[in-house]
N, C-alpha and C positions, 0 to 999 in steps of 0.2 A: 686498599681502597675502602673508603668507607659505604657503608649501610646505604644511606643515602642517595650517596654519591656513584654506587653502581646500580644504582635502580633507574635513576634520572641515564643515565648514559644507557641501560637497555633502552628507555622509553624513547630515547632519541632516535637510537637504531631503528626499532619498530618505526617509527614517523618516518624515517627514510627510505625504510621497505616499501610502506608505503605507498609513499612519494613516487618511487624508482615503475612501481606495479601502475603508475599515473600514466595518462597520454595530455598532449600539449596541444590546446582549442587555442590557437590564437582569435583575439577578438570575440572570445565566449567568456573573456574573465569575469563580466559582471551578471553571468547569468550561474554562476557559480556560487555558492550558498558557502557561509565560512567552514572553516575547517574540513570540504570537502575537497575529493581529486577527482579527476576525471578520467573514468575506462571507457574501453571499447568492449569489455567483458560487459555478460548478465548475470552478477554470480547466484548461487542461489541457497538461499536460507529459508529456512522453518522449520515451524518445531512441529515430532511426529513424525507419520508415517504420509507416503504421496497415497490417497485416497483411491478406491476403483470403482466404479458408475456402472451400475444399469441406467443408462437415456431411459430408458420405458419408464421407470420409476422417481427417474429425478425431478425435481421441484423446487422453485424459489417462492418463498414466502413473503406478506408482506402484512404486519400484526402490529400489534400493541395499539396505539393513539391512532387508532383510524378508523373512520366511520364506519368500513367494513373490511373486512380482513379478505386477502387474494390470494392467489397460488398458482404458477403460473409453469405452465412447462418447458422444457427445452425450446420444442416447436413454435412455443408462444414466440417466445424471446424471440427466434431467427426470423418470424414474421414481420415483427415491428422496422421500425425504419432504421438501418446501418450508416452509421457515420464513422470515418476514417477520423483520426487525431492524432498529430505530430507534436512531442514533446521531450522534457527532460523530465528526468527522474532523479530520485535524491533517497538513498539508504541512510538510516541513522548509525552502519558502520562506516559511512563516511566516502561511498563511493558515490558519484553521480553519472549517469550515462544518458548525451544528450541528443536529442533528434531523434527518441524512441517514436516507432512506429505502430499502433494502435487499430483495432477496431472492436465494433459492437455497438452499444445503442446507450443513449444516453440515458442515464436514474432519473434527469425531469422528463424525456420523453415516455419512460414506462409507467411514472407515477397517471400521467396526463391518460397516454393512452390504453392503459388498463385501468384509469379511471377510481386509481388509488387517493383518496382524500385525508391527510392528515388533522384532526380533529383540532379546534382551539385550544393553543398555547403548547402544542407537540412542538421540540426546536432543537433536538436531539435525536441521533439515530443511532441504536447500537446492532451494527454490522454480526452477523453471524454465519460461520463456515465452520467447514471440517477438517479437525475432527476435535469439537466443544471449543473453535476458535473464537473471539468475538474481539472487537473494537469500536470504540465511539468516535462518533464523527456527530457536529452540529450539520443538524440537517441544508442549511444555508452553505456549509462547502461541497453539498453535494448536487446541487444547482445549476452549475458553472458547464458551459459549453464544453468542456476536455474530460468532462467526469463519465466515466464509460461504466458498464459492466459489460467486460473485455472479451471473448472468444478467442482474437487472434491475433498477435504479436508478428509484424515485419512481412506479412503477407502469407501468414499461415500460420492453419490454428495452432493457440498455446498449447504447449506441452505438458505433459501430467505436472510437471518439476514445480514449473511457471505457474498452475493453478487450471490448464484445465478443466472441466469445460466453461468453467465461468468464474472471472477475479475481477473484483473492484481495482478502480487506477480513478488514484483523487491524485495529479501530478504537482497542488500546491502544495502539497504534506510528503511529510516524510511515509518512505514506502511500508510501511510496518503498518498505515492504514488503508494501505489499498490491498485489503484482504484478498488472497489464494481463495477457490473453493468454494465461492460467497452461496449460502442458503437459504437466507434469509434478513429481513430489513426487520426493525422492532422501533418504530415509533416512539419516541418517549416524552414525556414534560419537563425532567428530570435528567442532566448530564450523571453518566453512570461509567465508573472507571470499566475499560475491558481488558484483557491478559495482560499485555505486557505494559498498559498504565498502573495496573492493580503491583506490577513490578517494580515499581519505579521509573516510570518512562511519562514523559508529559502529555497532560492531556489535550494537546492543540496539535504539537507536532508542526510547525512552522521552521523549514531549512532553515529562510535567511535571517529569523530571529534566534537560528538554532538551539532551539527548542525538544532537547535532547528527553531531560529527563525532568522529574516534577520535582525532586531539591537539588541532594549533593552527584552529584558526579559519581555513576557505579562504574565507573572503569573502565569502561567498555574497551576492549584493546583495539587500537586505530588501526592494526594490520589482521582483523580477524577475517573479512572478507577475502583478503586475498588468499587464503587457506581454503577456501567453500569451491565446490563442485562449479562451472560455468561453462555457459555456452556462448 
């Protein structure tokens, strides 16, 4: 067999692995983003170690292009007003899992009511968690009614895996920007590549434009999730 010719016939196999690791949403085909499957898994990915908290100590920051710089605590956060959000999600290994179940409080309701002001021509935000994690997001997809900074997943709080005690969920992007462990928000005027853009991964991150990577194709093997720890 030739060179070629058995690498294309692994690549098939893995696509079918896949496939097979898929579940069947009848009447969800068009809320499925190309080249994605659909599980009933959460599997879980990131890079690093799952971080451990002192509550007494932790803090969410919110800096760069803003009139004034906030910090805000755990207890802040569970003050503010909780909103429940029902959605799909979409990994750039290509799984989707749909009717995720969601709470915590919305990034426009925090800005609003801690009274956070992003300074003229701020239209970028680069996300920051642990441990030295960061991603860009324009601030305009972080606006939208479904945009959390999350607590609790399915009716009870996330797990350390998942991002305890607190993960961004932008559910129009691919999940690699809805940052685990989120610490802080950085205002900017200037879009600025973060980890895994600075990798080769796109800086918008749109499923159904699949929107994978910012050129060539790194590879990404189609059946790596199904390899990953899940619950």
């Amino acid at each position: 067999m030739k060179r070629h010719d058995k690498a294309e016939k692994l690549k098939q196999q893995s696509a079918q692995q896949t496939q097979s690791m898929g579940v069947e949403l009848p009447g969800f085909e068009h809320r499925l983003p190309p080249g994605q499957v659909w599980t009933d898994r959460f599997p879980i990915l990131h890079e690093g170690q799952v971080p451990e908290y002192d509550m007494e100590q932790w803090t969410l920051r919110f800096f760069g292009e803003v009139e004034e710089e906030r910090t805000l605590t755990y207890r802040e956060l569970l003050a503010l007003p909780q909103v429940q959000v029902k959605c799909d999600i979409h990994c750039v290994t290509r799984w989707s899992k749909a009717d995720t179940h969601w709470e915590g409080v919305r990034f426009r309701d925090v800005l609003e009511l801690a009274g956070i002001q992003a300074k003229s021509g701020a239209v970028y935000v680069m996300v920051h968690a642990d441990h030295d994690y960061e991603t860009n997001v324009p601030l305009a997809d972080l606006m939208g009614d479904d945009v959390l900074l999350a607590h609790s997943y399915d009716g009870k709080p996330l797990t350390p895996k998942h991002g305890w005690p607190l993960r961004l969920l932008v559910p129009h992007l691919y999940l690699w920007k809805s940052a685990k462990w989120i610490r802080g928000f950085e205002l900017m005027h200037d879009n600025r590549p973060g980890f895994w853009e600075r990798n080769g991964f796109h800086l918008e991150a749109d499923p159904f434009r699949e929107e994978r990577f910012s050129g060539e194709d790194l590879g990404l093997p189609e059946d790596e999730w199904v390899h990953k720890e899940y619950d």
